[in-house]
C-alpha positions as CSV (number, residue, x, y, z in Angstrom):
1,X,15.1,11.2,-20.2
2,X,13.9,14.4,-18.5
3,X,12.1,13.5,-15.3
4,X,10.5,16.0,-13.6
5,X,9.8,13.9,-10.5
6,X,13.0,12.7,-7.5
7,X,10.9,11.0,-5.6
8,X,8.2,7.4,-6.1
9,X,6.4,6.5,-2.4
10,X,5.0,2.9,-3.0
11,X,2.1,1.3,-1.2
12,X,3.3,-2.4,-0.4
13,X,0.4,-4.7,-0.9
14,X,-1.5,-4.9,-4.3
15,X,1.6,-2.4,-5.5
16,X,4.4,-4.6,-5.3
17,X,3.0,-8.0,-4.4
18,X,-0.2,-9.8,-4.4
19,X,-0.2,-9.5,-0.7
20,X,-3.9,-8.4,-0.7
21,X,-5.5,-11.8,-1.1
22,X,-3.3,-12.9,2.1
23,X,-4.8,-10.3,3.8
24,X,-8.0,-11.1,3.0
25,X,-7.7,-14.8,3.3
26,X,-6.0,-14.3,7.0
27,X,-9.0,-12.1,7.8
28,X,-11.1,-14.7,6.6
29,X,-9.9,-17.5,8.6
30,X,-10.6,-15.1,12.1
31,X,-14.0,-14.3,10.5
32,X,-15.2,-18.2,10.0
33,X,-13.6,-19.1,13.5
34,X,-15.5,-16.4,15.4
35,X,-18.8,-17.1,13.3
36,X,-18.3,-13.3,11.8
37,X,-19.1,-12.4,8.1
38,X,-16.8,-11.1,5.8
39,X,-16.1,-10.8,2.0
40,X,-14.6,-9.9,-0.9
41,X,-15.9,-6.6,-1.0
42,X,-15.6,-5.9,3.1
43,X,-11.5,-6.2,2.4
44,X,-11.7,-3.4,-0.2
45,X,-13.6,-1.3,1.9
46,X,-10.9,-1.9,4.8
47,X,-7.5,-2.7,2.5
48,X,-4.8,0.2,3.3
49,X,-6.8,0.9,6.6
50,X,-5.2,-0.1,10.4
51,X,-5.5,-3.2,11.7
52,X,-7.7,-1.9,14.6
53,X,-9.8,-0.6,12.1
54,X,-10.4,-3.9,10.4
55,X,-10.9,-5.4,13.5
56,X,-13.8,-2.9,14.6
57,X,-15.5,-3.6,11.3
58,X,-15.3,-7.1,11.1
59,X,-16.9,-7.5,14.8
60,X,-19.3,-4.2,14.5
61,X,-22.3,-6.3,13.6
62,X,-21.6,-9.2,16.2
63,X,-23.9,-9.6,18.5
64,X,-21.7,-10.7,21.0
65,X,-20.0,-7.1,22.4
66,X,-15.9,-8.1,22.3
67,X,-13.7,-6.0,24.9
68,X,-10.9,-4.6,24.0
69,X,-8.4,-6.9,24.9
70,X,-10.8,-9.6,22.6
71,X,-10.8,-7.4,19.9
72,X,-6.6,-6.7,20.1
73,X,-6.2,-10.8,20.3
74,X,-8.2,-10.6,16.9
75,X,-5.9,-9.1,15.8
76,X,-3.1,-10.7,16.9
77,X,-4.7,-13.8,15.5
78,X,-4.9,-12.2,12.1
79,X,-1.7,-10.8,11.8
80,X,-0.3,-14.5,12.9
81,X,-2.2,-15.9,10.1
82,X,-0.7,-13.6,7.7
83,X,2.5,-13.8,8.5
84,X,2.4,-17.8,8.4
85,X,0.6,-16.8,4.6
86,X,3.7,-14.6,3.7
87,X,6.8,-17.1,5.2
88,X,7.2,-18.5,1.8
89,X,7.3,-14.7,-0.3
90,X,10.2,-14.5,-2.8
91,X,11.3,-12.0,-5.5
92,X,9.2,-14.4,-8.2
93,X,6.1,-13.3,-5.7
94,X,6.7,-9.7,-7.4
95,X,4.1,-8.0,-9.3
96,X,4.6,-8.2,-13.0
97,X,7.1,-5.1,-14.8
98,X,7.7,-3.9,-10.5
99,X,11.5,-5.4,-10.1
100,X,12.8,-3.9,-13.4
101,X,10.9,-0.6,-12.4
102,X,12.6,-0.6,-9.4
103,X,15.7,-0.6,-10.8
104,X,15.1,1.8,-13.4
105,X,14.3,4.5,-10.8
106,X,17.6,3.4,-8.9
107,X,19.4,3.7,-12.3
108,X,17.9,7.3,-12.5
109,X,18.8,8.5,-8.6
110,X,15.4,8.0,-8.1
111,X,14.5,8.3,-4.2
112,X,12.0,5.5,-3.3
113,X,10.0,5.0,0.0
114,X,7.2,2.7,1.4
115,X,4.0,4.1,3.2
116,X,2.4,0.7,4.1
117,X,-0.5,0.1,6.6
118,X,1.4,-3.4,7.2
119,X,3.4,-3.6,10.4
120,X,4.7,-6.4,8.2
121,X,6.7,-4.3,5.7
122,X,9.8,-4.5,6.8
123,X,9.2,-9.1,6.6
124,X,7.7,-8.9,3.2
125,X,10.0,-6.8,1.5
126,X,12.8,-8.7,3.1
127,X,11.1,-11.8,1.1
128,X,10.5,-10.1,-1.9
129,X,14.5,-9.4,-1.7
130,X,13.8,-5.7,-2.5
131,X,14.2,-4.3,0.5
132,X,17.6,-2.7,-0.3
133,X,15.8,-0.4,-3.3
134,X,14.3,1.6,-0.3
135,X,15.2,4.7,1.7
136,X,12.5,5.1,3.7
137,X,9.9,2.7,5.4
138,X,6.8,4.0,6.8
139,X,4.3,1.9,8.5
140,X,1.9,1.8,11.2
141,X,4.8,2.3,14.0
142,X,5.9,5.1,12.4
143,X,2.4,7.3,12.2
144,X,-0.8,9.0,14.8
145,X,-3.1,8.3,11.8
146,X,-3.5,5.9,8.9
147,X,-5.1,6.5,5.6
148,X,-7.5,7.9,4.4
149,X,-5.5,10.5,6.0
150,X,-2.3,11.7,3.9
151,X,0.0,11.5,7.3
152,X,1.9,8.7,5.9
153,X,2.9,10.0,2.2
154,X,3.9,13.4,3.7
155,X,5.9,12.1,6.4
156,X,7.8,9.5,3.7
157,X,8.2,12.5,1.6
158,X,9.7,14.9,4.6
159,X,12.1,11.9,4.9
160,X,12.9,11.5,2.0
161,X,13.9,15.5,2.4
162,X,11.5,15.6,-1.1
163,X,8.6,18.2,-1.9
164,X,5.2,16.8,-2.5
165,X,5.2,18.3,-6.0
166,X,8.4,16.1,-6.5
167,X,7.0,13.0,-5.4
168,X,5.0,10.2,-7.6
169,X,2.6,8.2,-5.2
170,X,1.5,4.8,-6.2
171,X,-1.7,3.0,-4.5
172,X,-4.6,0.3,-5.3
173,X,-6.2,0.9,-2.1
174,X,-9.5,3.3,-2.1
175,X,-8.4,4.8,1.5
176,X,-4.8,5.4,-0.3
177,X,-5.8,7.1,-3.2
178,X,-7.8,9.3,-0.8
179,X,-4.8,10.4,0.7
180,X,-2.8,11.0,-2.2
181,X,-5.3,13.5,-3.6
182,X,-5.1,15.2,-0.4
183,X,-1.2,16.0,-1.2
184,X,0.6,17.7,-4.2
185,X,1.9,14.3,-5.2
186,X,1.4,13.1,-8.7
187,X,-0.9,10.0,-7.9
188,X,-0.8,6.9,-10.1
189,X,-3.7,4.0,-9.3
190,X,-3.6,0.6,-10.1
191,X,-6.7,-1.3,-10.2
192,X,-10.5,-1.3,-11.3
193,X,-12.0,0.4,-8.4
194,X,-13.9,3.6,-9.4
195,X,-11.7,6.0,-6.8
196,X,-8.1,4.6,-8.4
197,X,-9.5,6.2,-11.4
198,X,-9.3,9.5,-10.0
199,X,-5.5,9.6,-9.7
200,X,-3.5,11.4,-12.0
201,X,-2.6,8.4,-14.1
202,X,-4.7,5.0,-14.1
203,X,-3.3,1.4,-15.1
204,X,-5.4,-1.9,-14.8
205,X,-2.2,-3.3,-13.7
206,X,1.2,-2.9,-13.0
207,X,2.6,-4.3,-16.1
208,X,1.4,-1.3,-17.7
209,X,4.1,1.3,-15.5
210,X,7.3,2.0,-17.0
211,X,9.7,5.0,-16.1
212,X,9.4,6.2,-19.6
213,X,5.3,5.9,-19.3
214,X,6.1,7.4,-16.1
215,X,8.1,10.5,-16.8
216,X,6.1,11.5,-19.9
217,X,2.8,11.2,-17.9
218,X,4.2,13.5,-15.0
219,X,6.0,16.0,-17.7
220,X,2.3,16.2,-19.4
221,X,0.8,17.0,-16.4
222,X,2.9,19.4,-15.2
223,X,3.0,21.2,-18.8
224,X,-1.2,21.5,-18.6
């Protein structure tokens, strides 16, 4: 197989696992308790985006004005909620096709690194039992700015020790697809929204990404 690619950066939740509905659930519970509103569609707006940043929207149209130290315990709360929400994670929690892709790229000396906007990476790949396929973990300790902006997929990349033309990105986030287009990675987006449609190669799902789908997607691209 001729793979034109030595590097795949992965976005953790939505990618790998079906982490996003904790996400939103756990924002959902600090919502209801604090008498804030937030839905289905609020989460997609915020998904791949900081913590801080999810906080500020959820209490922007509060009428009571929450300090900063409030706003940080929100977010404390949160991430405690999430984390009690991921405790039980195991490799079954994986997305479907994601565990044997994984090990096709390791078959193939494939580099492979995380940019996740969860300080919880490093936990829920340790429950997915994957965390050993990986290189390089980037999170939100590890960056001055999350996406939209592309800080996080170059700096896996420069870790890596990869170019940007060498490296596959993988999101189903709108704020992460936004900052794969802003590199010279080959973007692949999973999901229905209308800006994962932009990337270089779109599946509905993840069932539908193979290495061999994979490699002849990036060799056509490259070729046009």
């Amino acid at each position: 197989m001729n793979l034109l690619f030595e590097a795949v950066i992965f976005d953790l939740d939505g990618v790998l696992a079906d982490t996003v509905g904790d996400h939103y659930l756990a924002t959902k519970r600090v919502a209801d308790e604090e008498g804030l509103h937030f839905n289905r569609e609020m989460n997609q707006k915020v998904q791949g985006m900081s913590r801080r940043f999810l906080i500020e929207q959820l209490v922007k149209n509060s009428q009571y004005k929450y300090s900063d130290v409030e706003k940080e315990k929100l977010g404390e709360r949160k991430n405690q909620y999430y984390k009690e929400r991921i405790a039980g994670l195991s490799k079954e929690d994986l997305l479907p096709g994601m565990h044997s892709f994984l090990i096709q790229l390791k078959q193939h000396n494939i580099k492979l690194a995380i940019a996740s906007s969860s300080s919880n990476a490093k936990l829920t790949l340790t429950n997915l039992e994957i965390i050993d396929f990986f290189d390089v973990i980037i999170d939100p300790r590890s960056v001055q700015n999350m996406k939209p902006d592309p800080e996080i997929f170059i700096k896996a990349a420069d870790e890596l020790e990869v170019s940007g033309e060498k490296c596959v990105a993988i999101e189903d986030g709108e704020a992460g697809m936004q900052a794969i287009k802003q590199t010279s990675m080959f973007s692949v987006g999973i999901g229905d929204h209308t800006a994962l449609k932009k990337a270089n190669w779109h599946v509905k799902n993840t069932s539908e990404i193979t290495l061999e789908k994979l490699a002849s997607k990036v060799n056509h691209a490259q070729a046009n």
